[in-house]
C-alpha positions, 0 to 999 in steps of 0.5 A: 516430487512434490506439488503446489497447488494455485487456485486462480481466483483473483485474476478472474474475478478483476473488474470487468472492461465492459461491466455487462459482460459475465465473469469469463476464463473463455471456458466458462462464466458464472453471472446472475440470471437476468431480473425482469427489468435488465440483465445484471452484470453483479448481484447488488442485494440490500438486507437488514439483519435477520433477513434472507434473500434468495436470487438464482446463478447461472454457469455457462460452459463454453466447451464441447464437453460436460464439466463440472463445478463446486459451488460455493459462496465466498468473501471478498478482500483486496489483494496485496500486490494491487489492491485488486478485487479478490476472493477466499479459497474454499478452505479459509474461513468466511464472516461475510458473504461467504458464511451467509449465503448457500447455493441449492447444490454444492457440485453441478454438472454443466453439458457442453454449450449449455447453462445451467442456473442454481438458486441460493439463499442468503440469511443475514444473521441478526447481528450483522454489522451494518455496511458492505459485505462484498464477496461472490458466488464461485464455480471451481473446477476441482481438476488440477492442471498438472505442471513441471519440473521437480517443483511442479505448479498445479492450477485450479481455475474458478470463475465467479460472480460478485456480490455487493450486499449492503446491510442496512444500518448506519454506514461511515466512510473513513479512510486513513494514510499509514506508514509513510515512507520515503527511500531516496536514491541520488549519484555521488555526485550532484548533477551527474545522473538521475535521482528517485524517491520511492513514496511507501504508503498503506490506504485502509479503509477504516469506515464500513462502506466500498470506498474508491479513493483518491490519493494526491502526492505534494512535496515542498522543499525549503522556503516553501517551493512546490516540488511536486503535486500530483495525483497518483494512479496504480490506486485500487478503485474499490477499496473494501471495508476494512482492508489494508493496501500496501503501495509505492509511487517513484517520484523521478527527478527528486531533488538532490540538494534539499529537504522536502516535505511529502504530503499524501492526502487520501480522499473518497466520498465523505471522508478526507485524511493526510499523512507526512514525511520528509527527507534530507536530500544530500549526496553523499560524496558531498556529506563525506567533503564537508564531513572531512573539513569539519573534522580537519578544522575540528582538529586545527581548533583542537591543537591549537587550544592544546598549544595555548594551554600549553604555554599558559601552564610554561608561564605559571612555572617560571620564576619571576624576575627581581627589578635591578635598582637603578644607580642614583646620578651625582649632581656637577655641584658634587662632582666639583 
């Protein structure tokens, strides 16, 4: 029987409802030890390259019985499926946070109802781009929760604390549309049922800097008139330097006997981009009638060019006709 193996990092690592509250998966959380001045729900460090810093973890187990946690540092990226805040496994490779920063210990045991706190270091290497670079400190619990069926489906749980570490130099927001596309949906015949467009789109942020975006669909039908304009949700609120989300909006109600111009303008602090498409709105049981007639009348244009060539070539091949003269009238005079 063959077995894969889930590890649930992303989910638990969503942005929190109460940003107070620690990373939690009821059994245990990973948050930073509070600062002299307040508890911290993230870890927010800014350093230059060839810095260290230093800070401290804390993991807290909720239940009754010791577990223990591997630790370690990871990189931050955006899902596919929502553009979510998630982080890499244990087992891809780090360049950011997750290569920079090393907890005290690599495995703690943490008793029931207790916390334990872990130190660790961050050196940011000299040549560090300048910017964000996201990531979290993770507590992993290497057990696997057996699943089943001939296919079973283990799942390893981790919980981890998020770190916004800014490296300083210049910092440029830039966000970029890409890859419009449009697929439309209509009845064959207009005005018997519901017609969709589905709007296809990729945000990336090409600048350095977390962006939290901002993305207005418009679309224009012939003559200019508004069709659509409004602001989209389902939008990741962060979205990390470098990455690329994949997203779709259903624009119901689309026209079905028209062509539309669809506009998507991306916006977020200090940058601003616009991407187009267009589309033909035509049912299809109308495209195949006029189809037909211009092919009917193609065809009436056609015969009736073939029978004029016809009787054009019969003209040329008949013999031309020699005119009779006509007898010349006696005068009375003569006839007498």
């Amino acid at each position: 029987m063959r077995k894969l193996y889930v590890l649930l990092l992303g989910l638990l690592l969503a942005w929190q409802a109460t940003p107070a509250h620690a990373a939690d998966n009821g059994s245990w959380s990973v948050y930073p030890v509070a600062s002299k001045i307040a508890a911290r729900p993230y870890f927010y460090l800014s350093a230059d390259p060839g810095q260290t810093l230093t800070d401290k973890v804390a993991v807290q187990n909720k239940t009754g019985k010791p577990l223990t946690f591997r630790l370690y540092a990871a990189d931050a990226y955006n899902t596919a499926r929502d553009g979510g805040f998630a982080v890499r496994t244990l087992k891809e490779r780090m360049r950011g946070v997750g290569a920079w920063a090393k907890p005290a210990k690599s495995r703690v045991t943490v008793p029931g109802h207790r916390t334990v706190t872990v130190p660790f270091t961050l050196r940011v290497p000299q040549g560090a781009e300048p910017g964000d670079h996201p990531g979290a400190i993770v507590a992993l619990d290497e057990r696997v929760d057996p699943g089943s069926g001939s296919l079973a489906l283990g799942v390893q749980r981790a919980v981890g604390a998020r770190v916004y570490l800014r490296v300083g130099g210049p910092t440029l927001p830039a966000l970029s549309v890409e890859q419009v596309h449009i697929s439309h949906h209509q009845p064959l015949v207009p005005g018997l049922g519901d017609s969709t467009a589905t709007v296809s789109y990729t945000l990336h942020n090409t600048g350095n800097v977390t962006l939290d975006p901002r993305v207005r669909l418009t679309a224009r039908g012939l003559f200019g008139r508004t069709l659509l304009d409004r602001d989209l949700t389902g939008v990741p609120s962060e979205l990390l330097p470098g990455q690329r989300v994949r997203l779709t909006e259903t624009w119901s109600g689309a026209p079905q006997l028209d062509r539309a111009d669809v506009t998507l303008t991306a916006s977020a602090q200090g940058t601003r981009e616009s991407a187009s498409a267009s589309f033909l709105a035509l049912p299809w049981l109308l495209a195949g009638l006029v189809f037909v007639a211009g092919a009917a009348v193609g065809g009436l244009l056609v015969r009736a060019r073939r029978g004029r060539v016809r009787r054009s070539a019969r003209g040329r091949r008949s013999p031309r006709a020699v005119p009779t003269p006509s007898r010349p009238r006696s005068s009375p005079s003569a006839r007498r």
